[in-house]
C-alpha positions in Angstrom: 0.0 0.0 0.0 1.2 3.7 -1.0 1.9 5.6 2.1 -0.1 8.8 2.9 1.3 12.5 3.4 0.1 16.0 3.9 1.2 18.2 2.0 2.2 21.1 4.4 2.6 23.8 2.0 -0.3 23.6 0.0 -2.7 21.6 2.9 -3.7 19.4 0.5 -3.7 15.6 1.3 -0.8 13.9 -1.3 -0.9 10.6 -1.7 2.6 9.1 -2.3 4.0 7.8 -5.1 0.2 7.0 -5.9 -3.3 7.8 -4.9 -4.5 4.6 -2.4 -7.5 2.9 -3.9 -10.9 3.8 -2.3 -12.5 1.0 -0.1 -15.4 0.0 -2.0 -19.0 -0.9 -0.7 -18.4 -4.5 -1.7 -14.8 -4.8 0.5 -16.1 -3.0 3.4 -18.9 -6.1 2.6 -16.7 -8.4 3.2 -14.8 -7.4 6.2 -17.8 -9.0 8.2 -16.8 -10.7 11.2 -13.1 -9.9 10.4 -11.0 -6.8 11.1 -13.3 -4.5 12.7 -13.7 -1.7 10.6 -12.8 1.8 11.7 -15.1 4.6 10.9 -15.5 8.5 12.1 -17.8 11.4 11.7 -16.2 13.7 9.0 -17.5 17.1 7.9 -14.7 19.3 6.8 -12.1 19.1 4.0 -9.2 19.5 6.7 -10.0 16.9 9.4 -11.1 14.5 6.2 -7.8 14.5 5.4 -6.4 13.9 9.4 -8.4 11.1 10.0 -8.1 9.5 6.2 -5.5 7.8 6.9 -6.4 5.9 9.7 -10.4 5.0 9.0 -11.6 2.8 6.5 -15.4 4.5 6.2 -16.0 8.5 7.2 -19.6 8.9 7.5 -20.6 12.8 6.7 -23.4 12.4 9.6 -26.2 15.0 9.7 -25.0 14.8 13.8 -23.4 18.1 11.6 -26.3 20.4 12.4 -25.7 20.6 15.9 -21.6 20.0 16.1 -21.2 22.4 13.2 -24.1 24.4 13.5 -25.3 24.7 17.0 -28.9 23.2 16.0 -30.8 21.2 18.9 -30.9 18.3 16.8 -30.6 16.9 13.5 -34.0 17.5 11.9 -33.4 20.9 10.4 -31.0 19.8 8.4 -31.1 20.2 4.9 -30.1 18.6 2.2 -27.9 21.6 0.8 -25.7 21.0 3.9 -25.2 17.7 3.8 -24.0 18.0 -0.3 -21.7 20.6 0.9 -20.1 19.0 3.5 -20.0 15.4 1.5 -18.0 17.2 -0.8 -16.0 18.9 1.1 -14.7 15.6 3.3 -14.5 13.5 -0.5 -11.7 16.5 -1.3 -10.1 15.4 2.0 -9.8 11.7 1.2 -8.2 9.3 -0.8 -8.8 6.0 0.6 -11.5 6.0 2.9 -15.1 4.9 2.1 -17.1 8.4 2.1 -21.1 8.3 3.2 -23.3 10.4 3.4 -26.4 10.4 5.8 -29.0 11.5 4.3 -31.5 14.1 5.7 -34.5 14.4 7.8 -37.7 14.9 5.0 -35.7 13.7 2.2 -36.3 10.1 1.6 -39.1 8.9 3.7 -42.2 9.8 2.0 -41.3 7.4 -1.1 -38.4 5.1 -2.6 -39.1 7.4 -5.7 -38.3 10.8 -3.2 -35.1 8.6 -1.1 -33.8 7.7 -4.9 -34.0 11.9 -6.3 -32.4 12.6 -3.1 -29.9 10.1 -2.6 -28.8 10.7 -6.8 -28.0 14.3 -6.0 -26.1 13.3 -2.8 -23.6 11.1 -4.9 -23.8 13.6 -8.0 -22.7 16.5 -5.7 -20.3 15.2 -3.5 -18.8 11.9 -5.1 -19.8 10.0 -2.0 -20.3 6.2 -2.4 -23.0 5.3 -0.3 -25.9 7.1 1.7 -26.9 6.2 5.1 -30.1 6.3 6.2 -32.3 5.6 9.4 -35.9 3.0 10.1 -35.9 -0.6 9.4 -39.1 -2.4 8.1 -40.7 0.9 7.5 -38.0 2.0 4.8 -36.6 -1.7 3.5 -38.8 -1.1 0.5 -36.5 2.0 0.4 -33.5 0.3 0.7 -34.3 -2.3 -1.9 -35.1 0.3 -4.1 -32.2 2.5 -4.1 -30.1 -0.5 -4.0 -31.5 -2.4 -7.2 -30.6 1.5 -8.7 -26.9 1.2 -8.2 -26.5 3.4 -4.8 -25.2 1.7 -1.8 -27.2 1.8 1.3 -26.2 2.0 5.0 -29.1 0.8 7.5 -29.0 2.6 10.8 -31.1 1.3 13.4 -31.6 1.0 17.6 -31.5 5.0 18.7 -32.1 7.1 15.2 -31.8 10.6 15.7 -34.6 11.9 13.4 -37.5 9.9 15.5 -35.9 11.7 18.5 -39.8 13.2 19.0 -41.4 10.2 18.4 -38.6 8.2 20.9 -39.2 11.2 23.5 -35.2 11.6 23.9 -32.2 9.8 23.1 -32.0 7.1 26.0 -30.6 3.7 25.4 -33.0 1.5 23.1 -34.0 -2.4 23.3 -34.7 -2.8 27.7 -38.3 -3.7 27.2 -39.3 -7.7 25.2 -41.3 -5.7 22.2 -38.2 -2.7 21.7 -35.6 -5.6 21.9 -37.6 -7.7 18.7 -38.0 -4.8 17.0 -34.3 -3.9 16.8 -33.4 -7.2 15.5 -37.1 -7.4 13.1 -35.5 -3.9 12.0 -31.6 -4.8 11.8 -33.1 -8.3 9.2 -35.5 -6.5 7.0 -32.9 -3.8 5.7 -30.1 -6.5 5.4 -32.5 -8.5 3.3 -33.5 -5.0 1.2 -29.7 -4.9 0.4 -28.2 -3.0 2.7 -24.3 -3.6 2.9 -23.4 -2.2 6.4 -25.8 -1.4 9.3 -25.4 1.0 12.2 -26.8 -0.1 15.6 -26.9 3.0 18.1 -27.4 3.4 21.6 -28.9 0.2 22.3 -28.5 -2.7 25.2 -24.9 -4.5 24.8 -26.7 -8.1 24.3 -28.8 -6.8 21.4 -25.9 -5.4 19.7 -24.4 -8.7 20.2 -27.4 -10.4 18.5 -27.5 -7.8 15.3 -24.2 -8.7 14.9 -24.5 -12.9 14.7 -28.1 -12.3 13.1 -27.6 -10.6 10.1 -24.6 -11.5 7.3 -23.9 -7.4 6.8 -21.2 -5.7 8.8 -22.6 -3.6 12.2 -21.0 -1.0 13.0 -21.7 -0.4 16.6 -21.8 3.3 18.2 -23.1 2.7 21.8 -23.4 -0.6 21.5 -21.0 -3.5 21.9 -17.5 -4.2 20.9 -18.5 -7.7 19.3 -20.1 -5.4 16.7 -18.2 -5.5 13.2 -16.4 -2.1 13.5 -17.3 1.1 15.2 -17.9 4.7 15.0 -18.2 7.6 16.7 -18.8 11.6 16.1 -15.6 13.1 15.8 -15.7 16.1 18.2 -17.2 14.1 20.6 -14.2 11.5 20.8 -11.5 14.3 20.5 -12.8 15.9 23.5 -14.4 19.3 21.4 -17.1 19.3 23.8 -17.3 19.5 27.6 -20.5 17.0 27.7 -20.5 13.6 25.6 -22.8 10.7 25.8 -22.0 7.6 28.3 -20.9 5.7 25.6 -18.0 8.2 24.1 -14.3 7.6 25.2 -12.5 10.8 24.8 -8.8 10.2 23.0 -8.2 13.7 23.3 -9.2 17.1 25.0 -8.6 19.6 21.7 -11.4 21.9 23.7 -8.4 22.8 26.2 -5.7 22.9 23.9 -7.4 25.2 21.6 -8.7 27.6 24.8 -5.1 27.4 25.7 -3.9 28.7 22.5 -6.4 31.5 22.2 -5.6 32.6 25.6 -1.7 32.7 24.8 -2.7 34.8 21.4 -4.7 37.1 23.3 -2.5 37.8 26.0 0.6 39.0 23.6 -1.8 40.8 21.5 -2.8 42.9 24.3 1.0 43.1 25.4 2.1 43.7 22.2 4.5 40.3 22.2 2.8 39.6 18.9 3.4 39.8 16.0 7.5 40.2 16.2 9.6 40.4 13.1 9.0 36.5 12.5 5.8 37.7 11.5 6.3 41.2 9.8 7.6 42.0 6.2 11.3 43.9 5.7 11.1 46.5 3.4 13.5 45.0 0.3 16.6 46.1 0.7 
C-alpha cells in the first residue's frame, strides 16, 4: 500500500507515489466478522484528510447540524448541507469509504423521493454510499435505491430523526417488544440490500445479537464491541465538547488545547509580544 502524506505547503492531502484505492462498498462487505472496521464522523475538508489515513469508512453524519451548527438536533438539516459537507470531506480523502447520511424529510415519503435525493447526494459530493435511518418501515426503500446502483447503509436501535417520536435519546431495546423490534429492523434492511448497518445506543446483548443475526457488517456506536467495526462523532471523541454521551471515550481534549492557544494569542496581543519580526515584512533592501 502507497503511504499517505500532507502536503504542508499547499494543505492538501498527497498521496505518495500514488493515490490509495478507495475502499469500496463490496470490500467493506466483506470485512464481516473480520477486522473491525474503523469509521469516524467527517464534515470538513481539513480533518477529512487527518483522519483519512487511519479509518476505513467516514460517515458525513447530519450529527453536523448541531456539532457544526449549533442546531438542537438533526432534523433541520437540509439537504444543501449535507451535499456541501460530502463534498468537502470527499476533497479530503483518498482512501477512505465516504457516506453520506442522508436528511431528515428527504427520503421517507417514497423510494421514488429517497432515490432523487440520494442521486444528487452522490452527484454532488462523489460520496459512495448514503446512510439512512428506520428498518421495516424503509426496507422497501432500501431495496429500491439498492436495485438502482447506490449503496445503502441501514442505521437502526437510537435514530436521531425519530428523537420526537422516541421522546429523547436514551438507550433503546430494555423492554421484550423494543428488543424484537431492533433485531425485526436490523433483518429487514439487510435482506432489502443494505451492505453495512449501524446499531446506536442500544443494550450491549442486542448489539451482540444484530451482529450474529444478520450476514452485513454492524458497525456499533453505543453498542457492543463484538459489533463488526465502530464509529463515533468526531468532536465528541477528540474531546471538542465538555458533555458527551455515556458511551464516548474521549482520545483527546482539543477543547483545552485550543482555549489554551487562544488565551496565549490574546494575551501577547494585548501586550504587544505579537506579531515580532518573525511575523512582519522587511522592506526590500
Amino acid at each position: 500500500m502507497s503511504t499517505y502524506t500532507i502536503d504542508t505547503a499547499t494543505s492538501r492531502a498527497t498521496p505518495s507515489p500514488a493515490p490509495m484505492k478507495r475502499l469500496t462498498a463490496p470490500a467493506l462487505q466483506a470485512r464481516k466478522g473480520k477486522e473491525p472496521i474503523v469509521a469516524l464522523t467527517a464534515y470538513t475538508m481539513r480533518m477529512a484528510q487527518l483522519l483519512d489515513p487511519h479509518c476505513d469508512l467516514l460517515l458525513v453524519g447530519d450529527s453536523l447540524g448541531q456539532v457544526i451548527y449549533g442546531l438542537p438536533s438533526t432534523i433541520p438539516v437540509s439537504l444543501d448541507m449535507m451535499c456541501a459537507h460530502g463534498a468537502a470531506v470527499v476533497r479530503g480523502s483518498w482512501h477512505a469509504m465516504v457516506a453520506v447520511d442522508m436528511p431528515f424529510g428527504s427520503y421517507e415519503e417514497s423510494p421514488e423521493q429517497a432515490f432523487r435525493s440520494a442521486a444528487r447526494v452522490m452527484k454532488e459530493t462523489g460520496a459512495a454510499a448514503v446512510k439512512l435511518e428506520g428498518g421495516v418501515a424503509m426496507a422497501e426503500t432500501v431495496a429500491f435505491l439498492s436495485a438502482r446502483g447506490i449503496p445503502v447503509i441501514g442505521h437502526v436501535g437510537l435514530t436521531p430523526q425519530a428523537v420526537n417520536a422516541l421522546g429523547g435519546y436514551g438507550a433503546r431495546g430494555r423492554s421484550n417488544a423494543e428488543h424484537s423490534k431492533i433485531l425485526d429492523d436490523a433483518r429487514a434492511i439487510e435482506q432489502a440490500g443494505a451492505f453495512s448497518i449501524v446499531v446506536e445506543g442500544v443494550v450491549e446483548t442486542i448489539a451482540r445479537e444484530v451482529t450474529a443475526a444478520v450476514s452485513c457488517p454492524v458497525i456499533g456506536i453505543g453498542a457492543s464491541a463484538e459489533c463488526d467495526g465502530q464509529i463515533l462523532v468526531v468532536d465528541d471523541m477528540l474531546g471538542m465538547f465538555e458533555r458527551v454521551p455515556r458511551f464516548v471515550k474521549r482520545y483527546g481534549a482539543l477543547a483545552q488545547e485550543i482555549a489554551g492557544a487562544v488565551e496565549t494569542y490574546a494575551a501577547e496581543v494585548r501586550s504587544r509580544a505579537f506579531p515580532t519580526q518573525d511575523q512582519t515584512y522587511a522592506p526590500k533592501a
